[in-house]
PDB file of N, CA, C and O in Angstrom, chain B, residues numbered from 101:
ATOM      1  N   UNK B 101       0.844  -1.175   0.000  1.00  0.00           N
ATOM      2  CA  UNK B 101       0.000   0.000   0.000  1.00  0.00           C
ATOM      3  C   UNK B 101       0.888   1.237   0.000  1.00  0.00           C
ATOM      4  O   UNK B 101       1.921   1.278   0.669  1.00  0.00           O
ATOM      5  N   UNK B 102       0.492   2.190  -0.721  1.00  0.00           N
ATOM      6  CA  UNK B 102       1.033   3.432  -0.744  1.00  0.00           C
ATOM      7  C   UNK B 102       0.869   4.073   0.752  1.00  0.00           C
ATOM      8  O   UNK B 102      -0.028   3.627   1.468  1.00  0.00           O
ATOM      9  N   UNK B 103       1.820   5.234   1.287  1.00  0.00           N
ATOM     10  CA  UNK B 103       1.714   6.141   2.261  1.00  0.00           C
ATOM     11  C   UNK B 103       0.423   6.656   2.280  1.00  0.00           C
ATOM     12  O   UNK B 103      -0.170   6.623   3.359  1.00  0.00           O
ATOM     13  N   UNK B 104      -0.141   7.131   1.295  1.00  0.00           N
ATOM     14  CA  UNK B 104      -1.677   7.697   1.364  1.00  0.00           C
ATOM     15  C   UNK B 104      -2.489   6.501   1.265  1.00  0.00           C
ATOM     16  O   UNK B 104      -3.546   6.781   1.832  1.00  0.00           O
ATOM     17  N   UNK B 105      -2.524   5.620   0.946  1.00  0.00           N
ATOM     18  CA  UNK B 105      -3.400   4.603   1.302  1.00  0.00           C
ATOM     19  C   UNK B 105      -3.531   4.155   3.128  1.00  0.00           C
ATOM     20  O   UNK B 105      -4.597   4.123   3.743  1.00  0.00           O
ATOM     21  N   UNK B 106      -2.088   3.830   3.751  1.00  0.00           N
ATOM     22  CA  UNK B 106      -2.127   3.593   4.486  1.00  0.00           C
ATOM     23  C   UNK B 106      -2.776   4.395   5.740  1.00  0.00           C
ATOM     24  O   UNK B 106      -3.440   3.968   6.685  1.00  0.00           O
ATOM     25  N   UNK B 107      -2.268   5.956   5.355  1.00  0.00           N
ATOM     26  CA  UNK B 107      -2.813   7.166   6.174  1.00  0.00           C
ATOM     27  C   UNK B 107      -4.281   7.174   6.079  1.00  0.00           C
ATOM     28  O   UNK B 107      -4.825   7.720   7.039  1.00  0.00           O
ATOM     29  N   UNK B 108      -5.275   6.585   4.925  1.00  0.00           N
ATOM     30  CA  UNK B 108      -6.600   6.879   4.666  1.00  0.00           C
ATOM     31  C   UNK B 108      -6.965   5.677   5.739  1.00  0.00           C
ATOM     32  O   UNK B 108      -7.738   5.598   6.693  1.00  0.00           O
ATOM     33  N   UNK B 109      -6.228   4.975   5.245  1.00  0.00           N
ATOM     34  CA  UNK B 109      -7.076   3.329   6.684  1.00  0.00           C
ATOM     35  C   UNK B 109      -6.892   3.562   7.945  1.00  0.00           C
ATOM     36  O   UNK B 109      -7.720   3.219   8.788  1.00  0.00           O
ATOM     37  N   UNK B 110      -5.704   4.219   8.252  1.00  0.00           N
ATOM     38  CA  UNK B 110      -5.746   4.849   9.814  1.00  0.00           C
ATOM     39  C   UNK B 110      -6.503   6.079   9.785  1.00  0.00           C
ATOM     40  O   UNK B 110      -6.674   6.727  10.817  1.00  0.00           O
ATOM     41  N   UNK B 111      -6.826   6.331   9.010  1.00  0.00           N
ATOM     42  CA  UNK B 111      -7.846   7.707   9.363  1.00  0.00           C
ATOM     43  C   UNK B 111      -9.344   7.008   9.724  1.00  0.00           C
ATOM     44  O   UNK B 111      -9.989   7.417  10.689  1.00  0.00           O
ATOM     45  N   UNK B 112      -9.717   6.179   9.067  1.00  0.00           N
ATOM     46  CA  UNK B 112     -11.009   5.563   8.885  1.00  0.00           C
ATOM     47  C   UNK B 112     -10.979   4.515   9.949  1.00  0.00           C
ATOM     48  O   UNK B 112     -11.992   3.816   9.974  1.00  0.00           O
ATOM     49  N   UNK B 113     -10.065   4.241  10.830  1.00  0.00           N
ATOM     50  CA  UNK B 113     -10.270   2.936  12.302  1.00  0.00           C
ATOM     51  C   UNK B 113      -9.588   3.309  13.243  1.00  0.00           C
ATOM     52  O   UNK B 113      -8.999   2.659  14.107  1.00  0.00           O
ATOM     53  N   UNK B 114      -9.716   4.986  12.972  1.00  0.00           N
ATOM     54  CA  UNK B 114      -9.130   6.029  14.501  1.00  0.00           C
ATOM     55  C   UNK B 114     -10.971   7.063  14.502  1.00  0.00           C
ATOM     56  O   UNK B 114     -11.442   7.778  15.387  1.00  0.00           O
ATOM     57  N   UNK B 115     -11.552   6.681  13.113  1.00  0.00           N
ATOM     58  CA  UNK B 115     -12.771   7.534  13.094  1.00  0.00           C
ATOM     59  C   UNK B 115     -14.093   6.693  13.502  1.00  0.00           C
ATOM     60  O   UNK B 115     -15.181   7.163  13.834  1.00  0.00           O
ATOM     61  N   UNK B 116     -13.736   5.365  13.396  1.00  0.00           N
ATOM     62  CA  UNK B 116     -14.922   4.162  13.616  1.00  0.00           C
ATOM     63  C   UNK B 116     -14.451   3.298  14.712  1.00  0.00           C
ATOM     64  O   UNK B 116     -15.098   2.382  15.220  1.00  0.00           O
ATOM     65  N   UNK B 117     -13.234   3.684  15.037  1.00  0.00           N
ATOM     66  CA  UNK B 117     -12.877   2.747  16.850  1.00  0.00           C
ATOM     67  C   UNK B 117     -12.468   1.506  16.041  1.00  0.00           C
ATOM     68  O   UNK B 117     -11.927   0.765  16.861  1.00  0.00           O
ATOM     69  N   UNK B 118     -12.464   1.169  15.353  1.00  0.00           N
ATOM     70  CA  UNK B 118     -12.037  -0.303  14.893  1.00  0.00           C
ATOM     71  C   UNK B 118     -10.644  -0.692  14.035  1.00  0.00           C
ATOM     72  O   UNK B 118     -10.209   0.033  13.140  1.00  0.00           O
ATOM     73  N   UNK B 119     -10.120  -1.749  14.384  1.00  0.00           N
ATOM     74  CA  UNK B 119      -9.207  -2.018  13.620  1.00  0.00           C
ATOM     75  C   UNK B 119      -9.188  -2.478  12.107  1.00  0.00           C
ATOM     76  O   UNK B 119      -9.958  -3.414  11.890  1.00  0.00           O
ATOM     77  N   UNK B 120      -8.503  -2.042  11.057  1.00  0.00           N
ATOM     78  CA  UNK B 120      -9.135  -3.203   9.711  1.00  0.00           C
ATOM     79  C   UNK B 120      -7.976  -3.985   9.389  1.00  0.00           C
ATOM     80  O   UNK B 120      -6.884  -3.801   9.927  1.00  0.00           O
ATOM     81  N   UNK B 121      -8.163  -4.699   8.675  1.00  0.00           N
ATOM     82  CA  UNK B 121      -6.701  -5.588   7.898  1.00  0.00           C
ATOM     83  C   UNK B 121      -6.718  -5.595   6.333  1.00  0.00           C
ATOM     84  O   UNK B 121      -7.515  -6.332   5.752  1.00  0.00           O
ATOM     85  N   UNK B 122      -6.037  -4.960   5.783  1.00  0.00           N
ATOM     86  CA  UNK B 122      -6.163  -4.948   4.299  1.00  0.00           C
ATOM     87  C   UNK B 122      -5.008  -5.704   3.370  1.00  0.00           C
ATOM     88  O   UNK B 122      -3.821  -5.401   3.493  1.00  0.00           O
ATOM     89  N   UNK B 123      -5.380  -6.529   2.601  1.00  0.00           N
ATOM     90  CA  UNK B 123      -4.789  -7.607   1.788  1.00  0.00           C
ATOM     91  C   UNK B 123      -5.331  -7.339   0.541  1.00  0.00           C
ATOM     92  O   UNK B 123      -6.464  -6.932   0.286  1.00  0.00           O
ATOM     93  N   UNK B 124      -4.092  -7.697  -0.486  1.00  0.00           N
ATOM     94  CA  UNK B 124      -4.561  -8.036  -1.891  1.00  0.00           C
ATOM     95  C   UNK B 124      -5.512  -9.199  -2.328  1.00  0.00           C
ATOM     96  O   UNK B 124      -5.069 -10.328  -2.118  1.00  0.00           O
ATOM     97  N   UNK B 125      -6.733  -9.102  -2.894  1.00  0.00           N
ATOM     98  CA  UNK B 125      -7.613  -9.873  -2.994  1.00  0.00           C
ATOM     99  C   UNK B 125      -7.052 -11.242  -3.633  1.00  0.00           C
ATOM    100  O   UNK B 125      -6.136 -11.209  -4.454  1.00  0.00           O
ATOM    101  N   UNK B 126      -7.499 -12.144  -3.318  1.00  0.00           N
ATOM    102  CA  UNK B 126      -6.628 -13.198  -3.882  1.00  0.00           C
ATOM    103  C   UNK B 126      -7.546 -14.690  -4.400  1.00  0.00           C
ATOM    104  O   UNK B 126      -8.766 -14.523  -4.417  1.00  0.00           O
ATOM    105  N   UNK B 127      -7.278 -15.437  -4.619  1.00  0.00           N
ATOM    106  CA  UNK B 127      -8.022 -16.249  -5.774  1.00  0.00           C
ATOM    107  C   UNK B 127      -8.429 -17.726  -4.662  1.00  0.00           C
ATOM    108  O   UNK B 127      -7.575 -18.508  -4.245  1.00  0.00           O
ATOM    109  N   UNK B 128      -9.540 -17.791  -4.439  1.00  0.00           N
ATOM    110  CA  UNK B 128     -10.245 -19.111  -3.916  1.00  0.00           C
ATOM    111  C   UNK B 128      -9.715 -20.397  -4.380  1.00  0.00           C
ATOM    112  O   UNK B 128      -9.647 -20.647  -5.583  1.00  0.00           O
ATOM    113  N   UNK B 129      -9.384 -21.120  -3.587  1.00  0.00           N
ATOM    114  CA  UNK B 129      -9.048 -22.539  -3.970  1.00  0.00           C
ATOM    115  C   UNK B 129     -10.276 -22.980  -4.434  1.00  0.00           C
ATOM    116  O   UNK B 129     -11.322 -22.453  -4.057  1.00  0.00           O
ATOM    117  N   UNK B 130     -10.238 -23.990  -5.296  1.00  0.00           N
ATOM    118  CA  UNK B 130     -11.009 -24.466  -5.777  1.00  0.00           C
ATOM    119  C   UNK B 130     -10.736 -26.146  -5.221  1.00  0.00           C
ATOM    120  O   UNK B 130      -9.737 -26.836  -5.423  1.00  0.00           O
ATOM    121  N   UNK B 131     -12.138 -26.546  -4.376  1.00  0.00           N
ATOM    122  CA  UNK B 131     -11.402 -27.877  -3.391  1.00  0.00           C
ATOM    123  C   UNK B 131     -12.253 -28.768  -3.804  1.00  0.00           C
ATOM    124  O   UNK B 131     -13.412 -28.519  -4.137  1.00  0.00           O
ATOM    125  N   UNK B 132     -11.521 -30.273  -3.806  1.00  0.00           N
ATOM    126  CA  UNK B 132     -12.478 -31.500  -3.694  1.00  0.00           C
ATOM    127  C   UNK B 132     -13.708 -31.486  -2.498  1.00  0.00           C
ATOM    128  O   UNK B 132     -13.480 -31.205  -1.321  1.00  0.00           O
ATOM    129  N   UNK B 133     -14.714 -31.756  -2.901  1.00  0.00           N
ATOM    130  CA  UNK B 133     -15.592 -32.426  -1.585  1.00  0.00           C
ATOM    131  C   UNK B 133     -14.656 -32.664  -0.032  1.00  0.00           C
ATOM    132  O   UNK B 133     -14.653 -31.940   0.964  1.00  0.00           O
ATOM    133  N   UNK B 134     -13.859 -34.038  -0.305  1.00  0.00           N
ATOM    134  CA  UNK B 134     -12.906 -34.452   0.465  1.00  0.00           C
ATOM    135  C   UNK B 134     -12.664 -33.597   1.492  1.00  0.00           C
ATOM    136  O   UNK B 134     -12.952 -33.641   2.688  1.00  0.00           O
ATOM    137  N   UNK B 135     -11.980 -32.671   0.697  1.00  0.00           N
ATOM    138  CA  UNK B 135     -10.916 -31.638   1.176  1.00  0.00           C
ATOM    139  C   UNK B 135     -11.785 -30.579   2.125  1.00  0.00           C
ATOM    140  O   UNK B 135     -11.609 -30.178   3.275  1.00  0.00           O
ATOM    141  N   UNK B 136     -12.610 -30.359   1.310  1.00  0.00           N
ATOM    142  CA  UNK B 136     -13.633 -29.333   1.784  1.00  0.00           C
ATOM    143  C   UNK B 136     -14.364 -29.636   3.483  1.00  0.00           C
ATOM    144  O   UNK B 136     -14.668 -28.818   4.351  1.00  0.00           O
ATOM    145  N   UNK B 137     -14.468 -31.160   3.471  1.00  0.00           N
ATOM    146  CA  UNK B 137     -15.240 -31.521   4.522  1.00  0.00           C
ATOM    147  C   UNK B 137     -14.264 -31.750   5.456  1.00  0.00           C
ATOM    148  O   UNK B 137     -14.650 -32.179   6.544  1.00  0.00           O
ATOM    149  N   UNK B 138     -12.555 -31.484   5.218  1.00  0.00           N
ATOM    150  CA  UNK B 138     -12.034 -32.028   6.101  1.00  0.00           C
ATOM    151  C   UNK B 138     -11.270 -30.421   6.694  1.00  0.00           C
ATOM    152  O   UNK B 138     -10.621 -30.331   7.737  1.00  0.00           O
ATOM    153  N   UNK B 139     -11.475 -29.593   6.002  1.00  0.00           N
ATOM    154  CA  UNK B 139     -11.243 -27.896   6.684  1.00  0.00           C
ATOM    155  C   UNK B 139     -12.715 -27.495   7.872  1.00  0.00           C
ATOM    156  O   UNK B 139     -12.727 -26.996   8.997  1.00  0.00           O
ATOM    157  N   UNK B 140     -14.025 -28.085   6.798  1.00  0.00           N
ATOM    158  CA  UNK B 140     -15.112 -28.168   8.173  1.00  0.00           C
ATOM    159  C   UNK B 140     -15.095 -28.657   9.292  1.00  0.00           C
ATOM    160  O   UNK B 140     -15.671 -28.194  10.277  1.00  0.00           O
ATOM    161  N   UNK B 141     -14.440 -29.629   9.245  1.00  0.00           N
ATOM    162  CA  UNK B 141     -14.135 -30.586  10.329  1.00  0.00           C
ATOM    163  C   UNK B 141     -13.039 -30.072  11.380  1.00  0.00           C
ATOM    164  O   UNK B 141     -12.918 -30.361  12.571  1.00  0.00           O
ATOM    165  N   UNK B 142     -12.156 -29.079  10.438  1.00  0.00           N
ATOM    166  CA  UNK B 142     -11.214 -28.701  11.575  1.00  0.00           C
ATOM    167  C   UNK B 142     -11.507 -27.026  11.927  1.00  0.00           C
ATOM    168  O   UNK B 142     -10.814 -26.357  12.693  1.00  0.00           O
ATOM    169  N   UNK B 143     -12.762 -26.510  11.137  1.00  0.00           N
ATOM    170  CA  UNK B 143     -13.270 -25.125  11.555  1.00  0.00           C
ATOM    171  C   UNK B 143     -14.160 -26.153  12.912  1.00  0.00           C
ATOM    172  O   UNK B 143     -13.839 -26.043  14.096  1.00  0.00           O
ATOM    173  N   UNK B 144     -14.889 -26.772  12.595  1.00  0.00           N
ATOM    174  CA  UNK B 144     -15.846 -26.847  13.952  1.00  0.00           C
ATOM    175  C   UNK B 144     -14.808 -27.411  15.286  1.00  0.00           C
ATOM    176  O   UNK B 144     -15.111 -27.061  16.427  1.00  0.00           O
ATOM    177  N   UNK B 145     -13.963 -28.019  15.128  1.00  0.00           N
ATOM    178  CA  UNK B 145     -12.856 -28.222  16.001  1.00  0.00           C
ATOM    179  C   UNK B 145     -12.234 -27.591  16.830  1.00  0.00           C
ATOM    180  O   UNK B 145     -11.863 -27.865  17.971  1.00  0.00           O
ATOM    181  N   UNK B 146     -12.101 -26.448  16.006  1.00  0.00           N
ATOM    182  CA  UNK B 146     -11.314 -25.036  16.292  1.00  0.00           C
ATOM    183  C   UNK B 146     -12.041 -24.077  16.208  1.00  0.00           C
ATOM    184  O   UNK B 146     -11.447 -23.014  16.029  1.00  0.00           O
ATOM    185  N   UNK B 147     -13.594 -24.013  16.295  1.00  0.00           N
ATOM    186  CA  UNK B 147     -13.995 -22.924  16.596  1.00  0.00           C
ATOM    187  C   UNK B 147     -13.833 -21.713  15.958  1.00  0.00           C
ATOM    188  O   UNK B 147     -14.134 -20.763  16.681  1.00  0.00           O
ATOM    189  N   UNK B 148     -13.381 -21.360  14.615  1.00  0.00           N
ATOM    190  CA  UNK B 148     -12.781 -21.060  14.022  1.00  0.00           C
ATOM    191  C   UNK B 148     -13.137 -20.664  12.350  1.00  0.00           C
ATOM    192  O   UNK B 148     -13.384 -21.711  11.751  1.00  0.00           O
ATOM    193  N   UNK B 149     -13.237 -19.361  11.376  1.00  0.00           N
ATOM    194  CA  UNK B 149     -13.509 -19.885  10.048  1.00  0.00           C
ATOM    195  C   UNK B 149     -12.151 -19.738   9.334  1.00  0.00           C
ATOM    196  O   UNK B 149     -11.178 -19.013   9.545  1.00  0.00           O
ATOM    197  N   UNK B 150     -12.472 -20.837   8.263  1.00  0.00           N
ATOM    198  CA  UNK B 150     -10.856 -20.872   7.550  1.00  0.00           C
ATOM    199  C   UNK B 150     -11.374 -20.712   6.267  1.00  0.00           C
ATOM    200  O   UNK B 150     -12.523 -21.096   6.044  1.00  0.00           O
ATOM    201  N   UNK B 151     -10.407 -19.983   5.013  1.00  0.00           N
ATOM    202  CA  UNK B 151     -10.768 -19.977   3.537  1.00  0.00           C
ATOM    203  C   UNK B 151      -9.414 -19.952   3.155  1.00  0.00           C
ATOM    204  O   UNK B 151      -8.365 -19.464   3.575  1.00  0.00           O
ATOM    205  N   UNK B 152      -9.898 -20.827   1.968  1.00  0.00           N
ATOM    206  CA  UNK B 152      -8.719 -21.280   1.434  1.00  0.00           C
ATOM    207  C   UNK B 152      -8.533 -20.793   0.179  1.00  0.00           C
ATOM    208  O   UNK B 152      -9.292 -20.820  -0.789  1.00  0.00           O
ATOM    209  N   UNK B 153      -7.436 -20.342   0.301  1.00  0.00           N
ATOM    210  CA  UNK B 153      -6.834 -19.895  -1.014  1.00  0.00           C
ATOM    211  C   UNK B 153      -5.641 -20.027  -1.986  1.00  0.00           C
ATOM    212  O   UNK B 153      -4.577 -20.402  -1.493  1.00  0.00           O
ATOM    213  N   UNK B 154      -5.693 -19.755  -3.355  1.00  0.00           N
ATOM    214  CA  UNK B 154      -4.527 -20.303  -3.922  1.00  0.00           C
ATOM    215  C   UNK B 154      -3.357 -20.008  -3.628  1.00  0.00           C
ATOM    216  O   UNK B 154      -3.223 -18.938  -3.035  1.00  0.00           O
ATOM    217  N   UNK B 155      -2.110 -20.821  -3.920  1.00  0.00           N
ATOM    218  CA  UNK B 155      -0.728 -20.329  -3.768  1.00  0.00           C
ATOM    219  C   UNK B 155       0.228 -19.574  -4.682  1.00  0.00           C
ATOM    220  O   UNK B 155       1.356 -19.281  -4.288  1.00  0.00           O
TER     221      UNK B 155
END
């Protein structure tokens, strides 16, 4: 992020009390069934949401 980008996000979660996290949008894995039921399995485990994304 640019200096003025960064200054606009601290302006905007010093003006709304909140923190944000900003990342480059990035591309969804595309998962087997399998796979899929076995990240559910370890979100309900862990209490937790997970998304998976490409490398």
């Amino acid at each position: 992020m640019s200096p003025e980008q960064v200054e606009k996000v601290k302006s905007l979660e010093k003006e709304m009390k909140v923190t944000l996290l900003a990342y480059a949008k990035p591309t969804y894995s595309t998962l087997k069934d399998a796979d899929l039921k076995r990240i559910q399995g370890l979100e309900k485990e862990l209490g937790l949401s997970l998304v998976a994304y490409e490398i």
